[in-house]
C-alpha positions as CSV (number, residue, x, y, z in Angstrom):
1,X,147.6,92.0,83.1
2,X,145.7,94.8,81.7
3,X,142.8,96.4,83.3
4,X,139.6,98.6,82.2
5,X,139.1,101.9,84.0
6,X,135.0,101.6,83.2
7,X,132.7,98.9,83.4
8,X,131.5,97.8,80.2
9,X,128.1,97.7,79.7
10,X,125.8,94.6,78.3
11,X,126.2,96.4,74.7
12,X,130.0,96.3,75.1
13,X,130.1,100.2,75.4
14,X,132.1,101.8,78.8
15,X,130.5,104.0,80.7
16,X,131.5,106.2,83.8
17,X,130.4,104.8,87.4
18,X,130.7,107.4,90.0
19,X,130.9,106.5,93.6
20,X,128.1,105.2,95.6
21,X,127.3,103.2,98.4
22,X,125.6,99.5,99.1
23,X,122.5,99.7,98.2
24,X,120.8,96.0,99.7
25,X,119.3,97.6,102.1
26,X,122.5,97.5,104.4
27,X,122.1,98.3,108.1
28,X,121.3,101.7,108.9
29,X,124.5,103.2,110.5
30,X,123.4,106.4,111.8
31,X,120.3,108.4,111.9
32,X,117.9,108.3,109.2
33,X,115.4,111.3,110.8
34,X,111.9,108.5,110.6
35,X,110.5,108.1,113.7
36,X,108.3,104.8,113.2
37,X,107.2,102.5,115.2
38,X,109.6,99.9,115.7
39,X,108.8,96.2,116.1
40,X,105.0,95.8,115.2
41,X,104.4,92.5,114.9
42,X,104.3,90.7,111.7
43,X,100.9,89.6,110.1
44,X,99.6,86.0,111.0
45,X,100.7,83.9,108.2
46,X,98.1,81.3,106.6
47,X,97.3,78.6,109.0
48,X,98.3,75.4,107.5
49,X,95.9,73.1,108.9
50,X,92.9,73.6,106.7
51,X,95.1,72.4,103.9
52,X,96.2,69.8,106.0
53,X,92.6,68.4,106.8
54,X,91.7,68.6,103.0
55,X,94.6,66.6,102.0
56,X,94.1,64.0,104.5
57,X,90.4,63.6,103.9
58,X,90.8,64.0,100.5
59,X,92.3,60.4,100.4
60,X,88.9,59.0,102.1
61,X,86.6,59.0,99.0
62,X,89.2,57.3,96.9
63,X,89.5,54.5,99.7
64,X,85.8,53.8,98.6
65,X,87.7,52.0,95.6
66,X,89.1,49.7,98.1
67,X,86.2,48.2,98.9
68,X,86.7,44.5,99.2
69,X,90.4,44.7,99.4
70,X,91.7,42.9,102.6
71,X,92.6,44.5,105.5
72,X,91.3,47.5,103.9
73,X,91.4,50.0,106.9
74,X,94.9,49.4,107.0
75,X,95.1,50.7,103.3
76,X,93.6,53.5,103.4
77,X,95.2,54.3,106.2
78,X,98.7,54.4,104.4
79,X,96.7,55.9,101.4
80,X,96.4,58.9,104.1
81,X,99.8,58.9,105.6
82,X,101.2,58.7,101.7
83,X,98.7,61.6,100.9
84,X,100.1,63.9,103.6
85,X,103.8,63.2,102.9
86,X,103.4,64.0,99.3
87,X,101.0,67.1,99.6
88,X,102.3,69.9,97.3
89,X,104.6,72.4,99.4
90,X,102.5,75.8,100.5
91,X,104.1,78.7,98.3
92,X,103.0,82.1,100.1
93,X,103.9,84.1,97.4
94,X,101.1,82.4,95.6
95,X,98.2,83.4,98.1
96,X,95.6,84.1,95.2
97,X,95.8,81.2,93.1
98,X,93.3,78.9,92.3
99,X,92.3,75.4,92.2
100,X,93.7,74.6,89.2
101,X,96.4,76.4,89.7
102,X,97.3,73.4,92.4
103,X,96.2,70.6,89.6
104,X,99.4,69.6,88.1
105,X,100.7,68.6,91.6
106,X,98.0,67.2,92.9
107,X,97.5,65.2,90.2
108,X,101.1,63.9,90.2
109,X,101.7,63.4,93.9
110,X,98.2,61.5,94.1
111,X,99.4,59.3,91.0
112,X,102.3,58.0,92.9
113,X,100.6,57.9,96.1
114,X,98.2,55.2,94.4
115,X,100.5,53.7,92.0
116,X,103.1,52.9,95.3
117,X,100.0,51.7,97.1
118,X,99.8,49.1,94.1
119,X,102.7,47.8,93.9
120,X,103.1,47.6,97.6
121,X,99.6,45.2,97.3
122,X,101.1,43.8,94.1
123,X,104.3,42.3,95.8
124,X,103.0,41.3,99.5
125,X,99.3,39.4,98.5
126,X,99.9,39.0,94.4
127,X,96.3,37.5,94.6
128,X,95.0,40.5,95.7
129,X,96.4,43.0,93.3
130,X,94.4,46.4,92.2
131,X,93.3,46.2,88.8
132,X,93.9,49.4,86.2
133,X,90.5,50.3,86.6
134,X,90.4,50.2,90.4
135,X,93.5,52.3,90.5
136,X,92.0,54.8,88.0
137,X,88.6,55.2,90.0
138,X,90.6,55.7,93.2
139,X,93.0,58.5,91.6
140,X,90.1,60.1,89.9
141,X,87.9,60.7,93.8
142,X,90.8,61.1,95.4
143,X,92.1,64.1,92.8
144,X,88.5,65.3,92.6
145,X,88.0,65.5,96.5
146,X,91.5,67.1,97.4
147,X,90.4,69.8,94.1
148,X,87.6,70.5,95.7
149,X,88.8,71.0,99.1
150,X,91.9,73.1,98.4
151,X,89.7,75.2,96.0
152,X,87.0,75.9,98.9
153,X,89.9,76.9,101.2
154,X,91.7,79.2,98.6
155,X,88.3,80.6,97.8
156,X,88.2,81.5,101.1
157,X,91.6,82.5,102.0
158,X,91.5,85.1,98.7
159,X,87.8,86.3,99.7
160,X,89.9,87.1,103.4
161,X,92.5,88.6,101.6
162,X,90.0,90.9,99.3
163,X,87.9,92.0,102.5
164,X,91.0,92.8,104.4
165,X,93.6,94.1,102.5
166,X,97.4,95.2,103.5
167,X,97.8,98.6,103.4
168,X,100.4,100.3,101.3
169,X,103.0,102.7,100.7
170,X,104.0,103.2,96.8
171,X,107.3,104.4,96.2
172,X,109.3,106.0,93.1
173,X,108.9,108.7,90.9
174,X,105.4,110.6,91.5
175,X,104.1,109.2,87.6
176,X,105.2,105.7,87.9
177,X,104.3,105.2,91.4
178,X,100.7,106.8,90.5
179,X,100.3,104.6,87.7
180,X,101.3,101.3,89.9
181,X,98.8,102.3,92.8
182,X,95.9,103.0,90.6
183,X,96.3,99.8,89.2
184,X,96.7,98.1,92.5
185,X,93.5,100.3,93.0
186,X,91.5,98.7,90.1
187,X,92.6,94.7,91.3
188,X,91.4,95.0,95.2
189,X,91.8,91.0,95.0
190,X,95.5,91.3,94.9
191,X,95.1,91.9,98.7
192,X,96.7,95.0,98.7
193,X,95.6,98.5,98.9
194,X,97.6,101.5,98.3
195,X,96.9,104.2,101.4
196,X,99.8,107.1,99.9
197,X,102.4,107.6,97.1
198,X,105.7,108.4,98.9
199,X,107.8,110.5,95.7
200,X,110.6,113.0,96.0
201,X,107.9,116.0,94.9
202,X,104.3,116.1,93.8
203,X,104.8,115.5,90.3
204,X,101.1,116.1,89.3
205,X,98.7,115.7,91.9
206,X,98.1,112.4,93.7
207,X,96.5,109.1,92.0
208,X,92.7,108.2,92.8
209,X,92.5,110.4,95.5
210,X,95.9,109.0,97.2
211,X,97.9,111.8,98.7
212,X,101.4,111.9,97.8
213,X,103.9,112.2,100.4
214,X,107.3,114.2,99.8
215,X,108.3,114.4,103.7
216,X,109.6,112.0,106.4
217,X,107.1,113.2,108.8
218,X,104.3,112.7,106.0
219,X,105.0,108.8,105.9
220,X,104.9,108.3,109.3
221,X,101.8,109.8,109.6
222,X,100.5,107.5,107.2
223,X,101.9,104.9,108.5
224,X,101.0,104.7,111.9
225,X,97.4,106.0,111.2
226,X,96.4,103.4,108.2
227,X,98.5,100.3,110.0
228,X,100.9,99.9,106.6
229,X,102.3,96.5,106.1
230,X,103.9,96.8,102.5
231,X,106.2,98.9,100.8
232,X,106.6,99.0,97.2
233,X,109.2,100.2,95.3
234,X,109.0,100.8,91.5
235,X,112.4,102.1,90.1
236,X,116.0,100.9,90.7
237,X,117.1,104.1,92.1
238,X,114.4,104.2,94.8
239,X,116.9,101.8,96.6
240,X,119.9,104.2,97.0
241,X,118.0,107.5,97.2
242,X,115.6,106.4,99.9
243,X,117.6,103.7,101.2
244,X,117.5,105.5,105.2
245,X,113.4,105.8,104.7
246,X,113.5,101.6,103.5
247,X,115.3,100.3,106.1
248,X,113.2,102.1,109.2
249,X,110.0,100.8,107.5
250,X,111.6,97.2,107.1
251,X,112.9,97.7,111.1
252,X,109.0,99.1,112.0
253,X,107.6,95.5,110.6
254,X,106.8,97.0,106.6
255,X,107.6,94.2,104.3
256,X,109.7,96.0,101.5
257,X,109.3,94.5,98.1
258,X,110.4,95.7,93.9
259,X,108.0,96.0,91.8
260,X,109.0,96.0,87.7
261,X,106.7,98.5,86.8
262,X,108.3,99.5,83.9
263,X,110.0,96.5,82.6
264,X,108.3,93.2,81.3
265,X,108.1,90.7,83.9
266,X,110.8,88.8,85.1
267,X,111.4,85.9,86.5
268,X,109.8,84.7,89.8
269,X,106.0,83.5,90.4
270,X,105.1,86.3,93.0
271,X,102.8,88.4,90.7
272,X,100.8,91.8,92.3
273,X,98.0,93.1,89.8
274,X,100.1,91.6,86.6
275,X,103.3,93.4,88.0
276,X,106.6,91.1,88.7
277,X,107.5,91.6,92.8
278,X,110.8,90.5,94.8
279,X,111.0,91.1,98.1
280,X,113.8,93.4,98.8
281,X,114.7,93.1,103.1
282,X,116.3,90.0,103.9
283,X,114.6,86.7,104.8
284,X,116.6,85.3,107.7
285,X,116.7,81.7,107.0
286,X,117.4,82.5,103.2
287,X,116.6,79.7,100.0
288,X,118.0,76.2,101.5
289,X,118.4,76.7,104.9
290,X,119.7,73.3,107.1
291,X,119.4,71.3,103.5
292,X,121.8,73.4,101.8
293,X,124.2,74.1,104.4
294,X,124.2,70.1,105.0
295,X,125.2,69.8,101.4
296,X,127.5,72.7,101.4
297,X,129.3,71.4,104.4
298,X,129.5,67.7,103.0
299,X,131.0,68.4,99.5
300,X,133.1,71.6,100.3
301,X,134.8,68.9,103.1
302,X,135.1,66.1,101.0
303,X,136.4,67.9,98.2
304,X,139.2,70.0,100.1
305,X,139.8,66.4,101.7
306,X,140.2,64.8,98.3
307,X,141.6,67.6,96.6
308,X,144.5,68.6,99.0
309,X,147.3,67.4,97.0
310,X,146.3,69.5,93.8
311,X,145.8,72.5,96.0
312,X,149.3,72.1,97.8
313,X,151.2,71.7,93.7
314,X,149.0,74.4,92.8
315,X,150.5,76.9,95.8
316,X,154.4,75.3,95.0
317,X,154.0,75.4,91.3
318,X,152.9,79.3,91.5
319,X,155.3,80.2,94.1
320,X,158.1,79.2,91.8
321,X,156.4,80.9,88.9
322,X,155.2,83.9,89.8
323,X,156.9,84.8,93.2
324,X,155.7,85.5,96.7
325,X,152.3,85.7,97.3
326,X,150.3,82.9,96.0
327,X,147.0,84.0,97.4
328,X,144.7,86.4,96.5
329,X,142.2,87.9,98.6
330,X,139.2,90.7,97.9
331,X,136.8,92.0,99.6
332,X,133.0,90.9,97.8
333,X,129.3,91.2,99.1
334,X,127.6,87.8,100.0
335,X,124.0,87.3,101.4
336,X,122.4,90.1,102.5
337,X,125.0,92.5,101.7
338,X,127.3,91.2,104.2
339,X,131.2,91.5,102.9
340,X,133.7,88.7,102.8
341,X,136.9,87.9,102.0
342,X,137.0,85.7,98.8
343,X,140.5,83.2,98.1
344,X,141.8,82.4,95.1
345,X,145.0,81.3,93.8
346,X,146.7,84.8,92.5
347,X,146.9,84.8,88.7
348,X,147.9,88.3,87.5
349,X,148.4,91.4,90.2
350,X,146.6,94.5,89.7
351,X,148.7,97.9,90.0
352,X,147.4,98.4,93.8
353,X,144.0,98.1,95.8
354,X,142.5,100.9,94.5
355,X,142.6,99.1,90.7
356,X,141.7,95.7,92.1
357,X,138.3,97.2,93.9
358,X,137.3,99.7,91.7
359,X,138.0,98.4,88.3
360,X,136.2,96.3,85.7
361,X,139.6,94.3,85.2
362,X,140.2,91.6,82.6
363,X,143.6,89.6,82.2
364,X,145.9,89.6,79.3
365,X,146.2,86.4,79.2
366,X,149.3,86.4,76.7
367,X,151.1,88.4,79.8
368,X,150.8,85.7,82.2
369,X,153.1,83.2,83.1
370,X,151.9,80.0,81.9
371,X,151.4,78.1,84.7
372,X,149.1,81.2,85.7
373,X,147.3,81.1,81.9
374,X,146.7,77.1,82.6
375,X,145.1,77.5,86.6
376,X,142.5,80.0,84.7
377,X,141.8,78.1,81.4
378,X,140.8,74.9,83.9
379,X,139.2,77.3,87.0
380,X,142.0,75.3,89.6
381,X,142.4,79.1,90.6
382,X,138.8,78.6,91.9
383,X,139.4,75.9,93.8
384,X,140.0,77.7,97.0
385,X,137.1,78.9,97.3
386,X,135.5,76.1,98.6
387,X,137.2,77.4,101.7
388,X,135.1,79.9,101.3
389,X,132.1,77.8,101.2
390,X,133.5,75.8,104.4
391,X,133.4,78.5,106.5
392,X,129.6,79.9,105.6
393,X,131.0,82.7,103.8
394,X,129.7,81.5,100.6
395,X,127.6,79.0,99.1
396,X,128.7,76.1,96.2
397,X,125.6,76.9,94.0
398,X,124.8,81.0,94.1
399,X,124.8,84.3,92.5
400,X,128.6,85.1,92.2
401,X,129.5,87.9,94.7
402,X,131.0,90.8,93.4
403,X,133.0,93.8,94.9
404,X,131.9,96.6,96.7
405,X,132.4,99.0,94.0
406,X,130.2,97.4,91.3
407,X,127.4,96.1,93.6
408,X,126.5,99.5,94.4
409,X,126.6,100.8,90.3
410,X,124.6,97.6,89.3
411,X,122.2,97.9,91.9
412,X,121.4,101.4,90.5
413,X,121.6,100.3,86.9
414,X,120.2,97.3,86.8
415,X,116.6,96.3,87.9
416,X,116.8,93.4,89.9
417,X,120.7,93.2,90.5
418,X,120.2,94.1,94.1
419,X,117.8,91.2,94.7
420,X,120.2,89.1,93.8
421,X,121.4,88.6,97.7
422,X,118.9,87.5,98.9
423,X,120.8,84.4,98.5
424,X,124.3,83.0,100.1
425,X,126.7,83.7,97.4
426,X,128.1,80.7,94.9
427,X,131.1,79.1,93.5
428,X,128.8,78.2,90.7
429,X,125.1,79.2,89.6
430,X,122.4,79.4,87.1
431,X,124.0,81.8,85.3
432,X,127.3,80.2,85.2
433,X,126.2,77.2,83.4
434,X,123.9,79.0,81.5
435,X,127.1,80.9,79.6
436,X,127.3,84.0,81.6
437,X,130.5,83.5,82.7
438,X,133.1,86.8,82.4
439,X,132.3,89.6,80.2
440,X,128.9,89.1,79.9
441,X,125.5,91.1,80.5
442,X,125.2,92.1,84.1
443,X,121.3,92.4,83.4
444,X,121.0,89.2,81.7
445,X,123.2,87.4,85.3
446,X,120.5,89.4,87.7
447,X,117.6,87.8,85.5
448,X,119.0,84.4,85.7
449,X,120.3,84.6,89.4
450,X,116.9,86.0,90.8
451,X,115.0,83.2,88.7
452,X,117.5,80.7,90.6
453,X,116.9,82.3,94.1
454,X,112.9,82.3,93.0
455,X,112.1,78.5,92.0
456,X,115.1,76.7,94.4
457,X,115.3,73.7,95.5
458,X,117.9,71.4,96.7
459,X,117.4,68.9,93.7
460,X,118.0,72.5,91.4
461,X,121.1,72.3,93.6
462,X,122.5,69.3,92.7
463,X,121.9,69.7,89.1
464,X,124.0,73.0,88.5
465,X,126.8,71.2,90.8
466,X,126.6,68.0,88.1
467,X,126.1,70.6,84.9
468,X,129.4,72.0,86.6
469,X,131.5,68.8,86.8
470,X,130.4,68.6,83.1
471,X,131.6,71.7,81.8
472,X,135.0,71.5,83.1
473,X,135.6,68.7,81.4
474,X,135.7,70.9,78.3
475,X,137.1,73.6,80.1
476,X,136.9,77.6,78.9
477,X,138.9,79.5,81.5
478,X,136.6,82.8,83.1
């Protein structure tokens, strides 16, 4: 094999990567000097039962359609039930839109609430079938009343939200983080107001009157006196240079979030004053929770069930190949910058551990036995992985996890990267399918991995597994 001594960057061009640590916000291992206090409880989150009343209601002046239907109480009944099943998912990160912002959904989860109540009348009393204009009046009251009602509530909730606002800490260099907070400043109905500018020095006075804060005893101050509740950070290096500062505002109940302030935005619909925002601490349950676990479980089993034999000719085939030692193992950062040991099938062998942790390393393929060149043309090499996803470590659709070494240069580098596990790690991904697969731009695989980790869902899930299975058919190696 041959292997790169620098990590090549999205333009093809090496460049030098000293030695740093994590930066995702690991746990704090020693003392960080902040004395804040520690386990404030988190804000009340929206109620849900406003939204719940207007959805449910919302199906009573479409019932009014009904009228001389039989057993019409019993239908609009269901028409309730059916509206409250289907009622568009609450998004939090979304706490300012409006009205129409919710139309789309509304408008298609109502349509198939009365276009299943139709058919449901259509095959049990054929004589008493809805006409098209009966089902049209219905949809149009019940889509205007459950409008009206979720706008008056988000009316409301964003009125709430302008009145009382989250105080907040900016942090980055003193001119970018005085530019973000004034314009926080000049939105006030983004529900968040800037109370300081935390910078390494001055840099040029404060922003709108905001004091700038260059000491650990400074932020404290403001945060116990103006109750803070957000952080934001608005460069990449903020993460690694005031990664002790982060984590004992994340422990003292702060939500910690990245803002690209100088960047256009990315992907993700979580938008403060214009500015793109990921949240940067951990969320516990992560995207999926029991649903993707269920799924991980079920086709990681079935697949090291059905797959057995291959992997067992794999291991013999190698062993007489390439010698002793079939498996590899490397230390990589999953969820929450947790490490793990990742399997594979050993295809090449770097010079020691040093050069497999530390180095950018890409196989000469025309060195390799051939049995080795033929696992990674067809990804078999991969295959044990699932293992991997078996036992929690990972996840079958993720960011891929990386090694030590490189997570803490990209996190640096690349805006974004860092956010990136917030998520279990993946056998497979958005990226992956997407051609990003190799040698390919770190920034770009950060965009499309936080835009994965940003709109999941369990049907997105299944797709990239089913793109997958497609793509080895015509297989590439990695």
């Amino acid at each position: 094999m041959t292997a790169e001594s620098t990590v090549p960057t999205p333009a093809g061009q090496a460049r030098d990567l000293g030695q740093s640590p994590v930066a995702v916000l690991p746990r704090r291992t020693g003392p960080a000097g902040y004395r804040l206090p520690a386990g404030r409880p988190a804000p009340r989150p929206d109620s849900p039962l406003p939204m719940l009343v207007v959805d449910g209601t919302a199906a009573l002046p479409g019932s009014l359609a009904l009228t001389g239907a039989p057993h019409q109480p019993l239908l609009t009944a269901l028409l309730v039930g059916a509206s409250l099943l289907l009622r568009p998912r609450p998004d939090p990160a979304r706490r300012t839109a409006g009205a129409l912002d919710d139309l789309p959904a509304l408008c298609g989860r109502i349509a198939v609430v009365w276009l299943a109540l139709g058919a449901l009348l259509a095959a049990y009393a054929p004589a008493h079938a809805l006409s098209v204009p009966t089902l049209l009046l219905g949809f149009l009251l019940h889509t205007a009343a459950g409008c009206a009602g979720r706008g008056a509530v988000r009316r409301r909730r964003r009125t709430a939200l302008a009145n009382r606002p989250h105080a907040a800490l900016v942090v980055g260099p003193a001119a970018t983080a005085q530019r973000v907070a004034s314009a926080l400043l000049r939105h006030p109905r983004c529900g968040v107001r800037p109370v300081g500018v935390v910078a390494d020095e001055p840099g040029g006075g404060a922003a709108d009157g905001l004091p700038v804060l260059t000491t650990g005893e400074e932020v404290r101050r403001a945060v116990v006196q103006n109750g803070v509740r957000d952080v934001l950070t608005v460069h990449p290096s903020v993460r690694a240079r005031q990664e002790p500062m982060l984590r004992a505002l994340a422990e003292s109940g702060c939500a910690v979030w990245e803002l690209d302030a100088e960047l256009p935005s990315r992907g993700g619909r979580d938008r403060l004053a214009g500015f793109s925002r990921r949240r940067l601490e951990t969320d516990a349950r992560g995207p999926g929770g029991a649903g993707k676990r269920a799924l991980d479980v079920g086709v990681s089993g079935l697949l090291l069930l059905l797959l057995s034999p291959v992997l067992l000719t794999c291991a013999a085939v190698l062993r007489v190949v390439s010698g002793p030692g079939v498996l590899f193992r490397q230390e990589r950062v999953g969820q929450d910058g947790r490490p793990f040991t990742l399997l594979k099938f050993r295809t090449h062998r770097p010079a020691d551990e040093h050069e497999s942790a530390t180095r950018w390393s890409v196989a000469d393929e025309r060195r390799m036995p051939w049995f080795c060149r033929f696992l990674r043309r067809t990804s078999l090499d991969e295959l044990l992985q699932l293992w991997n996803v078996f036992r929690g470590d990972m996840s079958l659709v993720g960011p891929r996890p990386e090694r030590p070494f490189f997570v803490a240069q990209f996190s640096r580098t690349y805006p974004g990267y860092a956010a990136r596990h917030r998520a279990p790690a993946g056998i497979t991904g958005l990226a992956q399918i997407s051609g990003l697969r190799g040698d390919t731009s770190i920034e770009d695989r950060a965009r499309f991995d936080n835009a994965y980790i940003d709109d999941w869902s369990l049907w997105q899930d299944v797709c990239i597994l089913l793109r997958t299975a497609a793509a080895l058919v015509r297989p590439t190696g990695s």
